[in-house]
Structures are given as C-alpha cells and as structure tokens.
C-alpha positions as a Markdown table, in Angstrom:
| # | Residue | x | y | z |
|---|---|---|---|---|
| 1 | Unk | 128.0 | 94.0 | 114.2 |
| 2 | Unk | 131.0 | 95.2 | 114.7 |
| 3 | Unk | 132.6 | 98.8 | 113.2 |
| 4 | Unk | 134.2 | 98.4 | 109.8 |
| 5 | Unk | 136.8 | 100.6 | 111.2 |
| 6 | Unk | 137.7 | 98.1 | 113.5 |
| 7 | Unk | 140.6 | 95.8 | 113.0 |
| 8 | Unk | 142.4 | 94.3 | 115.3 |
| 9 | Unk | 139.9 | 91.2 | 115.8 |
| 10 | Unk | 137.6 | 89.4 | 114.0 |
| 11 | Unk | 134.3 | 90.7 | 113.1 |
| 12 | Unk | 131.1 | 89.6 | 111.9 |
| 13 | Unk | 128.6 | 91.3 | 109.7 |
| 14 | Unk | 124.9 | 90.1 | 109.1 |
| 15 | Unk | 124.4 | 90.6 | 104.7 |
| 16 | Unk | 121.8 | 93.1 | 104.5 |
| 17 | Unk | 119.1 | 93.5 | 101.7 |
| 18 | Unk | 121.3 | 95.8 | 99.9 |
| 19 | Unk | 123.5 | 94.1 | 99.6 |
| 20 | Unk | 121.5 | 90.6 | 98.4 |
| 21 | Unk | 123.0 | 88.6 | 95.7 |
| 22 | Unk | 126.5 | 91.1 | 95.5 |
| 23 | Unk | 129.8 | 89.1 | 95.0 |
| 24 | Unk | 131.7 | 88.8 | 98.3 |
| 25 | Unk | 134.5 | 91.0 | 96.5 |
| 26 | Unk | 132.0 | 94.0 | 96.1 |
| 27 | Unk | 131.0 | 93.4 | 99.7 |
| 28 | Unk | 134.2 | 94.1 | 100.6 |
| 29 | Unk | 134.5 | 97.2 | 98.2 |
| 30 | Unk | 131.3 | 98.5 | 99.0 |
| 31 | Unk | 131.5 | 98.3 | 103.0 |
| 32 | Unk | 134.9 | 97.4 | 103.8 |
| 33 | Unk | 136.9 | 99.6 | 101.1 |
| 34 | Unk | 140.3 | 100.0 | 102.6 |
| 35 | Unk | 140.6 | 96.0 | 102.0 |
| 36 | Unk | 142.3 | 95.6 | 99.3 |
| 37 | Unk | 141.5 | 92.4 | 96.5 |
| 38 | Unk | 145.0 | 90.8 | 97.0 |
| 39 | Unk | 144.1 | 90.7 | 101.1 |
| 40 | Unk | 140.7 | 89.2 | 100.2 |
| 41 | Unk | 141.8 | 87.1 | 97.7 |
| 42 | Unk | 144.3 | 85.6 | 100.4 |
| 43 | Unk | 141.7 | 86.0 | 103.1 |
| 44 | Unk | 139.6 | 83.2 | 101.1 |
| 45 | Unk | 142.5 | 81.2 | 99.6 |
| 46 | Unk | 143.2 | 80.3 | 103.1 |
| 47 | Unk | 139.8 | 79.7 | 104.3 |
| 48 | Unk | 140.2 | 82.7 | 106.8 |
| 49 | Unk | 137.3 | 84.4 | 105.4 |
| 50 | Unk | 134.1 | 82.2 | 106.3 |
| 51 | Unk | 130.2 | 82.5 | 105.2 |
| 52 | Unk | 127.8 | 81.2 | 107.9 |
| 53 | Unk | 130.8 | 79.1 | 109.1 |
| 54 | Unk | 131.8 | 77.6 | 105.3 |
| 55 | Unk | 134.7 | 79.1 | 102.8 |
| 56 | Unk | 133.8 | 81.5 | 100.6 |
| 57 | Unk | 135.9 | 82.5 | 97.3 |
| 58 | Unk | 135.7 | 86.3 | 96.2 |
| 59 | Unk | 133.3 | 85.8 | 92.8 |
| 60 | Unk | 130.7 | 83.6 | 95.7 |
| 61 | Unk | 127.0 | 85.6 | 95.7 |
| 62 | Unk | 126.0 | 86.7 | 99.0 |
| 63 | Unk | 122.6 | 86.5 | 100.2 |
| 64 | Unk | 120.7 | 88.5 | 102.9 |
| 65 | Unk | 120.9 | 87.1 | 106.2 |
| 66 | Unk | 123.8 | 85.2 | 105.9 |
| 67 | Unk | 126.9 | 85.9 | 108.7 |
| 68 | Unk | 130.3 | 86.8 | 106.9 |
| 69 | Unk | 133.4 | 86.4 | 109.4 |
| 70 | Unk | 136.1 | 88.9 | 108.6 |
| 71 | Unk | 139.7 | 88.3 | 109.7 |
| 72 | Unk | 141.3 | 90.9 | 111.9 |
| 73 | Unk | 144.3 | 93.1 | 109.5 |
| 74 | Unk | 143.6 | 93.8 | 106.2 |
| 75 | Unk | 144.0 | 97.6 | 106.4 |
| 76 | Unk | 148.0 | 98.2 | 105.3 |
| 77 | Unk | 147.2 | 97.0 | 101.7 |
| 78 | Unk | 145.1 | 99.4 | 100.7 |
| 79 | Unk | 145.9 | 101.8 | 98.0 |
| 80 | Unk | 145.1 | 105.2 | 97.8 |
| 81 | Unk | 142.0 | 106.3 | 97.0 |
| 82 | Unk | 141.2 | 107.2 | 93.7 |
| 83 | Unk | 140.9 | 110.9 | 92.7 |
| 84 | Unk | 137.5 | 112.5 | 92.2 |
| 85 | Unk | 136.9 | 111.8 | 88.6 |
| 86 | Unk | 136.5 | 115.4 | 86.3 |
| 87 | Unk | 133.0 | 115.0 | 84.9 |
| 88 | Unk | 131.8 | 117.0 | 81.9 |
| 89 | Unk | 129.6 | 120.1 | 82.1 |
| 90 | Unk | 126.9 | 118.1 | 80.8 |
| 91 | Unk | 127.7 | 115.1 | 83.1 |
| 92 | Unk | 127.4 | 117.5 | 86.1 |
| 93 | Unk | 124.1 | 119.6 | 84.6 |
| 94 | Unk | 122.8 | 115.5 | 84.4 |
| 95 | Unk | 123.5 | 114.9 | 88.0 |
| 96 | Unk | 121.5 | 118.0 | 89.9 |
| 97 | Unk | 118.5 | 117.9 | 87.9 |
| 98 | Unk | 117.8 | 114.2 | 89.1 |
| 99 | Unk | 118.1 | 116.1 | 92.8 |
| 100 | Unk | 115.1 | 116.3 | 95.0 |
| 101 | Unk | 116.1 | 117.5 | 98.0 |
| 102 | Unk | 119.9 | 117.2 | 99.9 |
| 103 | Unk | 119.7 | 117.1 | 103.9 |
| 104 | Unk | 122.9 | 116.5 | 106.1 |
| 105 | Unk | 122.5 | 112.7 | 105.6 |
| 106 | Unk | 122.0 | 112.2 | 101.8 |
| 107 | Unk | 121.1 | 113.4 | 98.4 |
| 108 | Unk | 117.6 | 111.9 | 97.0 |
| 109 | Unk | 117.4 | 112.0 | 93.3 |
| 110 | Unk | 114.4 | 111.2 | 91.0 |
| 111 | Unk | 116.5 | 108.5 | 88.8 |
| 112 | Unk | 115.2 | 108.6 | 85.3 |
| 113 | Unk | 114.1 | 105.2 | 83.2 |
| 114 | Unk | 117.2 | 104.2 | 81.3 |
| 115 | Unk | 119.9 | 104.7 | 83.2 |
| 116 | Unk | 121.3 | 102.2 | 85.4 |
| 117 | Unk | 122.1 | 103.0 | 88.7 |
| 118 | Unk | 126.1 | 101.1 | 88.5 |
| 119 | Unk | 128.4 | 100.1 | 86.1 |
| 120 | Unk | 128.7 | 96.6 | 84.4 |
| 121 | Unk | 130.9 | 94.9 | 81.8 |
| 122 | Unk | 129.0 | 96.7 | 79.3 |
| 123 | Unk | 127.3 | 100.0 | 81.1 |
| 124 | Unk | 129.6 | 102.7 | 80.9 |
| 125 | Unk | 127.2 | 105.3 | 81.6 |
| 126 | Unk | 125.5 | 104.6 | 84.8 |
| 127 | Unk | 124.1 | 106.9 | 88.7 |
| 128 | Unk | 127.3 | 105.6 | 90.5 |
| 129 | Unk | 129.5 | 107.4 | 87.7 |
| 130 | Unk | 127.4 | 110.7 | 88.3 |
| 131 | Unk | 128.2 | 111.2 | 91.6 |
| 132 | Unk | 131.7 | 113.2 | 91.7 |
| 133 | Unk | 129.8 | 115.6 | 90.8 |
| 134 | Unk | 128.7 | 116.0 | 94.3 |
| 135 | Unk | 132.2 | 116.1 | 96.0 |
| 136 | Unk | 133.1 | 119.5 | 97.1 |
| 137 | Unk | 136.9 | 119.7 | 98.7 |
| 138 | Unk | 137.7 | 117.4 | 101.0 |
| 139 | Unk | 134.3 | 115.6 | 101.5 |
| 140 | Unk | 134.2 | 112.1 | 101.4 |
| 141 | Unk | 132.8 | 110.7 | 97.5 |
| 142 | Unk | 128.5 | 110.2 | 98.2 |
| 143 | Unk | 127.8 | 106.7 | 98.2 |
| 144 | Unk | 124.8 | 104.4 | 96.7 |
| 145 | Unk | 122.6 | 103.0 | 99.5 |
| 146 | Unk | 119.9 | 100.6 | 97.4 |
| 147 | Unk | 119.3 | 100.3 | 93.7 |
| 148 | Unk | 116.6 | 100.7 | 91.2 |
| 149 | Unk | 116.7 | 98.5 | 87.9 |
| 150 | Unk | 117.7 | 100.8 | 84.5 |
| 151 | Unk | 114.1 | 100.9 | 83.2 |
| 152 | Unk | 112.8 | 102.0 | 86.2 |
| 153 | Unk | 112.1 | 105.3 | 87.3 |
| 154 | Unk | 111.9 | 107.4 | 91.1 |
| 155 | Unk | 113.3 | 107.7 | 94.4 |
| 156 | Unk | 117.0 | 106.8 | 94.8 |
| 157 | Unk | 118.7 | 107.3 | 98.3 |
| 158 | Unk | 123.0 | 108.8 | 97.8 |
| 159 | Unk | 124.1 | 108.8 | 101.7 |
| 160 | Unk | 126.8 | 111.5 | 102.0 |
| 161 | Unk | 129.1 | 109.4 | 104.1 |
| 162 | Unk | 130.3 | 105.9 | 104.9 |
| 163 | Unk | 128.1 | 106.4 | 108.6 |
| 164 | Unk | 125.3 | 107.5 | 106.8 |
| 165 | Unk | 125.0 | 104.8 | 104.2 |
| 166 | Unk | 125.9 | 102.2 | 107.0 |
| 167 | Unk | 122.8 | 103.7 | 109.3 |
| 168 | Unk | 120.5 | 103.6 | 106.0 |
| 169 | Unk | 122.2 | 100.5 | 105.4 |
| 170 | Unk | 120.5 | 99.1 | 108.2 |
| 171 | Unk | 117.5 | 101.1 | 108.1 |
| 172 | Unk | 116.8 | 98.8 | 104.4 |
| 173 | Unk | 118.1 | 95.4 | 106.4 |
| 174 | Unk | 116.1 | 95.7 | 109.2 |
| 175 | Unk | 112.6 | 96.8 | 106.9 |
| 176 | Unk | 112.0 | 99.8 | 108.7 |
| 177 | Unk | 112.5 | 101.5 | 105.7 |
| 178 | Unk | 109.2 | 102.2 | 103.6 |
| 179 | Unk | 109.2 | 101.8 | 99.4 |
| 180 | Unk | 106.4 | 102.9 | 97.3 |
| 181 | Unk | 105.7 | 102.1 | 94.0 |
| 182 | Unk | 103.3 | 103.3 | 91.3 |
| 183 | Unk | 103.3 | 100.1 | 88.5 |
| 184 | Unk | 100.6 | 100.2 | 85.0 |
| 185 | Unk | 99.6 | 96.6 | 84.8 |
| 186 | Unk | 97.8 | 94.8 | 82.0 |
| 187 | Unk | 94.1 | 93.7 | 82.7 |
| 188 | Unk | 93.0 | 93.9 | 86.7 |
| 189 | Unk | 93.6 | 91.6 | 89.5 |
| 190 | Unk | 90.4 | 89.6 | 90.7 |
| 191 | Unk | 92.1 | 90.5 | 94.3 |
| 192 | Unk | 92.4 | 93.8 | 94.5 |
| 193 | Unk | 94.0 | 94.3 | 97.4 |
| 194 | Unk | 96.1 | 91.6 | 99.4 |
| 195 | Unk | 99.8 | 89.9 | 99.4 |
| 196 | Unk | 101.9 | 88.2 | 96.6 |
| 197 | Unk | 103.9 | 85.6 | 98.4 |
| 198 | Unk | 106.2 | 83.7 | 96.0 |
| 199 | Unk | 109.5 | 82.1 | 96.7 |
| 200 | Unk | 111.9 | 83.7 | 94.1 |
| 201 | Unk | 115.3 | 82.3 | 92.9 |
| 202 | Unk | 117.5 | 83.0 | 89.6 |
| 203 | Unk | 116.3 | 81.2 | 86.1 |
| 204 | Unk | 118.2 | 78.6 | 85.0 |
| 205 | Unk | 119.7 | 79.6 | 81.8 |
| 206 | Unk | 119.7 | 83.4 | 82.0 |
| 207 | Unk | 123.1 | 83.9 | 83.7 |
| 208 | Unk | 121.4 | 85.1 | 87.0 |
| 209 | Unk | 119.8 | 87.9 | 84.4 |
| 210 | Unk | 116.1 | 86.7 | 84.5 |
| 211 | Unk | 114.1 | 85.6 | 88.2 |
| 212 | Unk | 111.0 | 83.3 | 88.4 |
| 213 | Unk | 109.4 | 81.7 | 91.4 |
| 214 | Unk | 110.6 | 78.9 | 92.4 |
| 215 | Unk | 108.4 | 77.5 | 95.3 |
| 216 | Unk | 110.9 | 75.0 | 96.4 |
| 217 | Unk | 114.2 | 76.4 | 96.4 |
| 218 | Unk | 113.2 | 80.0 | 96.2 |
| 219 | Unk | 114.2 | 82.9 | 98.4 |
| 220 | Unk | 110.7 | 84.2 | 100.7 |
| 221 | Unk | 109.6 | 87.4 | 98.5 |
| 222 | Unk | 106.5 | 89.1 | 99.7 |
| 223 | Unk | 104.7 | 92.1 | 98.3 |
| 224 | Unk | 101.7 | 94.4 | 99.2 |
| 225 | Unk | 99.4 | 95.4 | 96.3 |
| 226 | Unk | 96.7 | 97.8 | 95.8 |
| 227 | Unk | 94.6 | 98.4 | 92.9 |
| 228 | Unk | 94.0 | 102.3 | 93.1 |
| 229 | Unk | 92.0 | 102.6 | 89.2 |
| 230 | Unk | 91.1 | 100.9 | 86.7 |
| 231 | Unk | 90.7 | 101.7 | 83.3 |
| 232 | Unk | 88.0 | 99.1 | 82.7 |
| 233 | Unk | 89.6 | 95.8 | 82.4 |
| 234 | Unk | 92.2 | 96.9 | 79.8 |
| 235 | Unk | 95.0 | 97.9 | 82.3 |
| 236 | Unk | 94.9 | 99.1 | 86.2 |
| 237 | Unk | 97.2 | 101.3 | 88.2 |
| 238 | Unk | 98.6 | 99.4 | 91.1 |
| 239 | Unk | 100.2 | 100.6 | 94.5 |
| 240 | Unk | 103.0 | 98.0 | 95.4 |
| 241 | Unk | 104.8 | 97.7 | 98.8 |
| 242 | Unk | 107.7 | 95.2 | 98.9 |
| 243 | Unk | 108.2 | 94.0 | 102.1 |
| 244 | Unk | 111.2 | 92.5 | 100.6 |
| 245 | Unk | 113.9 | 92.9 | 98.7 |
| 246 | Unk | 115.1 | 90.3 | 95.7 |
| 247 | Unk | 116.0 | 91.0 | 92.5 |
| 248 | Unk | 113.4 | 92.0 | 90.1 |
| 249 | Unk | 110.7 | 91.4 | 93.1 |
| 250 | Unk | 107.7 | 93.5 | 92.0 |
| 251 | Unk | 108.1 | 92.5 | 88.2 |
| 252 | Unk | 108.1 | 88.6 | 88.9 |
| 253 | Unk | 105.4 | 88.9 | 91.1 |
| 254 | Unk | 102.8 | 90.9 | 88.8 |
| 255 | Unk | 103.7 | 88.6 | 86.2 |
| 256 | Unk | 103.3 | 85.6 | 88.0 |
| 257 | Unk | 99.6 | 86.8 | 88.8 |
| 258 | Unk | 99.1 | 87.0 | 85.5 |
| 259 | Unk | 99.3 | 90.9 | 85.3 |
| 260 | Unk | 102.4 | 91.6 | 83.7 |
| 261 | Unk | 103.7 | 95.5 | 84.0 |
| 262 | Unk | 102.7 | 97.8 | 81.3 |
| 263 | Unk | 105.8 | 97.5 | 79.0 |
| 264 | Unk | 108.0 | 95.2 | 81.0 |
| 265 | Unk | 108.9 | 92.4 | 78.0 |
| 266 | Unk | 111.7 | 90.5 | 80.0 |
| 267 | Unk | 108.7 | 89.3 | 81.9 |
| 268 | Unk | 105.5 | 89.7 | 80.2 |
| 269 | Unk | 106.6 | 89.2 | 76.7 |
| 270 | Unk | 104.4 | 90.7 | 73.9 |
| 271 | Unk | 101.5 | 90.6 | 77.1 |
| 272 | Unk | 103.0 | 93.5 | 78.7 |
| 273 | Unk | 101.9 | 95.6 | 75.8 |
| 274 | Unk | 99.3 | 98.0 | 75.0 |
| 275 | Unk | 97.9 | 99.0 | 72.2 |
| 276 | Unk | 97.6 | 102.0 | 70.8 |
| 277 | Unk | 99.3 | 105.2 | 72.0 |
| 278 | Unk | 100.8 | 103.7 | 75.4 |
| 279 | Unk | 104.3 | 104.2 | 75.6 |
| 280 | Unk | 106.1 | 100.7 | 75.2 |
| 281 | Unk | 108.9 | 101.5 | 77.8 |
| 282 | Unk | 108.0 | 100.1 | 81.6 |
| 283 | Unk | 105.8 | 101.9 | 84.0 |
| 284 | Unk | 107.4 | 100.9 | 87.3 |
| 285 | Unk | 108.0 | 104.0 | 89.5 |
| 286 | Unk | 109.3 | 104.4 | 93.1 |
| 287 | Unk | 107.1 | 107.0 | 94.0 |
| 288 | Unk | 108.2 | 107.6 | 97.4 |
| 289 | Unk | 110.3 | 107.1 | 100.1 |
| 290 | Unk | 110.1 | 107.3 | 104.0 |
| 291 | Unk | 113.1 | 106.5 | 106.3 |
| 292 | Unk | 114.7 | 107.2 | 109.2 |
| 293 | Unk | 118.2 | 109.5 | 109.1 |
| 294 | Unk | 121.4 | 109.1 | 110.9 |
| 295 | Unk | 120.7 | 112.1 | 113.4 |
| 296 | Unk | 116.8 | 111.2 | 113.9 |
| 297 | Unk | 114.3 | 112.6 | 112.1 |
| 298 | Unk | 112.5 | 111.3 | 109.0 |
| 299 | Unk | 113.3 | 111.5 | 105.4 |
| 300 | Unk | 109.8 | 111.4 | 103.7 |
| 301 | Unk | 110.2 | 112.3 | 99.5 |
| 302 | Unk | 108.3 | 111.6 | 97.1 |
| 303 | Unk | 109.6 | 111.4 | 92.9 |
| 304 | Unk | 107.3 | 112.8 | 89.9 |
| 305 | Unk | 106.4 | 110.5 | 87.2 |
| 306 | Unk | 108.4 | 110.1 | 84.0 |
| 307 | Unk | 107.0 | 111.8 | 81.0 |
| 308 | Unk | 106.0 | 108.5 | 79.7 |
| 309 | Unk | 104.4 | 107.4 | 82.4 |
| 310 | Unk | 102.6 | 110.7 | 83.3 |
| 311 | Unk | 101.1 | 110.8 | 80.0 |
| 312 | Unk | 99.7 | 106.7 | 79.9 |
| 313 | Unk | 98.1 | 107.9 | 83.8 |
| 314 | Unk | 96.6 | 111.1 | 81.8 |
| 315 | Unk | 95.3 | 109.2 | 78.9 |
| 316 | Unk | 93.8 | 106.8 | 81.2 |
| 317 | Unk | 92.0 | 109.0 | 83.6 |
| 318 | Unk | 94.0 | 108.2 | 86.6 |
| 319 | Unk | 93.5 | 110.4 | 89.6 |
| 320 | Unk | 97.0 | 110.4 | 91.4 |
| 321 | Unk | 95.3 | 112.2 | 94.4 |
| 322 | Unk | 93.6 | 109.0 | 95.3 |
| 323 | Unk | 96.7 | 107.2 | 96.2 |
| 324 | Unk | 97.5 | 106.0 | 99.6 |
| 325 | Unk | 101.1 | 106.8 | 99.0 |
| 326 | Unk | 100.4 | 111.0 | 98.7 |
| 327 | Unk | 102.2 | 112.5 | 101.6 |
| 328 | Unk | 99.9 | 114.8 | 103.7 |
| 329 | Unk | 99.4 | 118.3 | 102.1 |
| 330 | Unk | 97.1 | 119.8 | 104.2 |
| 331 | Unk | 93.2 | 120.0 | 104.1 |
| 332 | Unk | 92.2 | 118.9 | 100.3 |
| 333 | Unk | 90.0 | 120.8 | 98.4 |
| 334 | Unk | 87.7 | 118.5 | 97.6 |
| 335 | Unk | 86.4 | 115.9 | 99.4 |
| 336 | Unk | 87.8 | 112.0 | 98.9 |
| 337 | Unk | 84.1 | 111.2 | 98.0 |
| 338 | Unk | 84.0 | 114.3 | 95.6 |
| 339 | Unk | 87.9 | 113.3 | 94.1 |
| 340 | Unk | 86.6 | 109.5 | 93.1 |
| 341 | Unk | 83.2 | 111.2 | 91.7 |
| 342 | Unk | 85.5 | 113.4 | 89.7 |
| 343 | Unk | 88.1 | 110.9 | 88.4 |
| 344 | Unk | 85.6 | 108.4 | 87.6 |
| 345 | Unk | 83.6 | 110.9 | 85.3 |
| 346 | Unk | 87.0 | 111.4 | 84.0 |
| 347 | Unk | 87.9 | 108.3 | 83.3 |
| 348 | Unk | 84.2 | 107.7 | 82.1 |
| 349 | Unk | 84.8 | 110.4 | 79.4 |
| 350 | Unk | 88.1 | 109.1 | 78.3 |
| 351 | Unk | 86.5 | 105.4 | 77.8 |
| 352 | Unk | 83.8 | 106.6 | 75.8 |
| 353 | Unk | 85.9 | 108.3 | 73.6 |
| 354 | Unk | 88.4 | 105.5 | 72.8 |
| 355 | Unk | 85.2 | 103.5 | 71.6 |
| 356 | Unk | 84.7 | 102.9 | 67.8 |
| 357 | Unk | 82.2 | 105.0 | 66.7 |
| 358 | Unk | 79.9 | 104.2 | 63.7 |
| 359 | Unk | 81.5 | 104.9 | 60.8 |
| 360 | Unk | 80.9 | 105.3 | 56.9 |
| 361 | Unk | 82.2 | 102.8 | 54.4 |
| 362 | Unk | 85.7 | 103.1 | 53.2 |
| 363 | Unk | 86.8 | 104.8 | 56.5 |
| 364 | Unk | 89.6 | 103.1 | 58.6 |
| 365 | Unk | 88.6 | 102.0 | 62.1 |
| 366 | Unk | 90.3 | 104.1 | 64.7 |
| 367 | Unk | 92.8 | 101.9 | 67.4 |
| 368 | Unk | 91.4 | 101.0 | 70.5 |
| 369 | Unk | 93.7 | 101.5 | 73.7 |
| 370 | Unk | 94.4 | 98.7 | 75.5 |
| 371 | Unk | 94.3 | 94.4 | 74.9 |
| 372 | Unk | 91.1 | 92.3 | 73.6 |
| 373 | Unk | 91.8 | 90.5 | 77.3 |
| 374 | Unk | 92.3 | 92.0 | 80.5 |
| 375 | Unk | 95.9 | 89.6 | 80.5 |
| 376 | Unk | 97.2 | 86.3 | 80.5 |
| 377 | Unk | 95.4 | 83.6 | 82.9 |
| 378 | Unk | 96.7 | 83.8 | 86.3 |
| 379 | Unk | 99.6 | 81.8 | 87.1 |
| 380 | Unk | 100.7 | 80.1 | 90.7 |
| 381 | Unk | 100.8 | 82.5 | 93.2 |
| 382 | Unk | 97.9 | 84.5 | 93.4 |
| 383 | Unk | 97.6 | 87.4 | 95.3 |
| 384 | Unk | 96.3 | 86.3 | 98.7 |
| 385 | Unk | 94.1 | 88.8 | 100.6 |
C-alpha cells in the first residue's frame, strides 16, 4: 500500500477491518484527511475514484478487503485544520480517568458502557469528542484506531499519531491483533468450547442498525468461545475471541446459539434478561488487549469490569482468576486445582442461598436469580468444536 502522504500517482489501499462498513467519505477523513469533500466528491463524479475496479459515490459502504484506487492530487484543497476544541474541566477530569496506561504509541482507556465511542446524527457526547483533551502544544490530535459499541465496556486503543494508528491500523487488518472478551450469557452452551461460524450481513429493515446471519449473502464472521463458569444452568460466563471483525459480531453470534448476552435486548429481547437483582444493562466487556506497537514491543493491557458487571460476576460466584485471558502475574498463590475447588464452594454457597426456603403461610416467596430455562432453543449456527 502505498503512503497516504504520497501524491503524485495513484495509489491503492486494501479496506482494513477498522474500517469495515465506513462510508467512502469517512475513509477519506479518517485516513486520507488533507482531501478535502469537494475533491472527493469530484474524484467519484468523474469515476476517478474506483472500488475493486467499479465507481464508487462518497455515501457507498466500504467493506474489508476491498481495493480503493485513489487519484494522484487532492492535497491543495484542503482546509486548515480545525483548532483543538476547549473542553470543560469536567470533560477533561472524564477523559484521564478512562486512562490505563499511555506509552509512546497510544493512550488505552477503559471505555465505560454508555458512551459511544464517535459522534452520530444524534450522539453529541461521544470518546472521539474526549480526546483534545490529550493534545498538548503542538502534537498532532490522538486518533481512534477500532471501536467498541456504546453499551459496551473495556479496552479502547487512541494511537498518538497518524503513523501509529496506520501501524495499528494494520496490526487489526492483518489479525495479529488479539481481543478478549468477558460476555454473561443466559442458560449454557451444550458446547462449551469451540467456534461460532455464521455469515453475517445487515437486517433488512433496520437501516443497517440491527445484524443477523445470513448464510447466503453474509460476510464470513467467526468467533472463539469458552465457557469459564457456570452458575448452574441459569446463566454462564463466556470467554469470546473474535477472529473477525463485523458489526455487532459477538452479540449476533451468542444469540444465534441461542445464548443471548445478559442484558443485550436489541438481540435477545426479553430472553437476555435475568431475574432478580442482575443488572439489566449488557455485560459485554473487552477485557484485554495484546498488540504489537509501532517501534516493536508489545502492548499487553487489560480493563477492569464495570460496576454492573463486577457485581452480577460477584453475585454469581465467578472466579475471574480462572480465566485464560489473566495476563501472567507471577507464581499464584494457590494452586489452579485449589482456585476451581474454591470458586466452586463459592459458587456452591451462593446457589444454595438463592433457593426458596420453606416458608410459613402468609409470607412472600423470595425471587430466584436467574430464568425458569437455561435460554431460548438454539438456533442455526451452533457452536462447532
């Protein structure tokens, strides 16, 4: 591929996984920002701009994979940059407590559920908005390398410069990059370990707002599962490793197995919730993050659960040592054998206590945590070992 900065021939860029389903004028904005929208509006008027060989106009969705040709020129028309925007002392205090850790390369922050992570039509309040307030003088404005949905929580990657977000760019395009993610399901896989391959594309209907498989027509989406715990077959907690990147991936595909995530309504409807004290809002987490920098090295960070979803692992007995995804810390202090011994009692404990004890007449029945049925009857894919 050749440089952005580049632009006295024509050039040809491969559509990462980033940048999957992005309108071809936020391509251009996002990696090709001294282009101006009148140049690319006249780039594709006159068929000079080309996807895998066809015309493109500038409101056309991209997909990953396909081979954009970009006209030499484009350069001269393009305006100043904006100036750093002033952001309220709240709006900055906001910003560094999502930070985990800053090295050279980028800023990770632990992106709570509820925020989205860019603007829209009707998001004013958004990650992308936030991040002026890491600009210092003369540095170039931090810039978005992948996204999380709004509802859910974890591990977003700012690169501190166009290089760095190209080189991480690619990092996420070429898979080398690894996601983790902690997900609450309802009921328990009869699988518990294996690949969910399922063709996605966009619902018919929903504006390009909803996904659902679509064996036919649908984009490959595959994604590594794990059960870690279960808290008998009421709900589990599930490991999940995309190995790639659509739109709504991991919540499609737990739903489509019947396991719908804890809270997740767009997909599960009134399935994806529990009863009880469980918090209604989603338990999806990206609980860590390992990828390569710029300069060599690797970038291996990890994001602590949202309060919500912290308490629901609690109240369930979950053991968050007993993940695969833990970086190492050292020799434990307690054996694995001894850990499972200790989160099963645990767990044991916290069962027998949510049970409905005898109880005299006239007294109300307590609420039981949890569904009558461990989920809805599994649906086309299932998880395939």
């Amino acid at each position: 591929m050749n440089s952005p900065d580049t632009s006295n021939e024509v050039r040809q860029f491969t559509v990462s996984e980033d940048d999957d389903g992005i309108r071809l004028d936020r391509w251009f904005k996002r990696n090709l920002p001294k282009i101006g929208f009148a140049t690319i509006s006249r780039w594709a008027r006159t068929g000079q701009i080309r996807v895998d060989g066809g015309r493109a106009k500038p409101d056309d969705r991209l997909s990953e994979g396909q081979v954009l040709r970009v006209p030499p020129g484009g350069e001269a028309a393009h305006k100043a940059p904006k100036p750093k925007r002033e952001l309220t002392a709240d709006e900055i205090a906001e910003a560094e407590a999502m930070v985990i850790m800053q090295t050279k390369s980028a800023i990770v922050l632990n992106k709570p559920p509820g925020l989205a992570t860019q603007g829209g039509s009707k998001t004013t309040k958004h990650v992308d908005g936030l991040l002026d307030a890491f600009v210092k003088g003369e540095e170039p404005r931090p810039r978005l390398v992948h996204r999380l949905d709004k509802d859910t929580s974890g591990v977003l990657l700012i690169a501190k410069s166009p290089s760095a977000a190209a080189s991480f760019s690619r990092r996420f395009a070429g898979r080398s990059a690894r996601k983790i993610y902690w997900a609450l399901v309802v009921g328990v896989p009869d699988v518990r370990e294996g690949t969910i391959d399922a063709p996605l594309a966009k619902q018919p209907g929903t504006g390009g707002e909803k996904m659902h498989v679509d064996l036919e027509n649908g984009q490959t989406a595959k994604t590594r599962y794990r059960v870690v715990e279960t808290a008998a077959k009421k709900a589990c907690w599930i490991e999940l490793e995309p190995l790639t990147g659509r739109t709504h991936q991991l919540r499609v595909h737990l739903d489509a197995i019947g396991h719908p995530i804890v809270g997740d309504g767009k997909y599960g409807g009134q399935d994806a919730f529990l009863t009880g004290s469980i918090s209604r809002k989603m338990h999806l987490h990206a609980r860590r993050l390992i990828i390569t920098e710029p300069g060599g090295g690797k970038l291996d960070v990890t994001a602590d659960l949202p309060e919500h979803f912290a308490a629901s692992m609690d109240q369930m007995g979950f053991d968050i040592s007993l993940s695969d995804a833990e970086p190492d810390q050292g020799p434990p202090e307690r054996s694995p054998a001894e850990k499972k011994q200790a989160a099963r009692q645990h767990a044991k404990k916290y069962r027998k206590a949510q049970r409905t004890p005898r109880r005299s007449r006239g007294e109300q029945p307590k609420k039981k945590l949890g569904k009558k049925s461990g989920g809805r009857p599994a649906k086309d894919p299932k998880g395939k070992s």
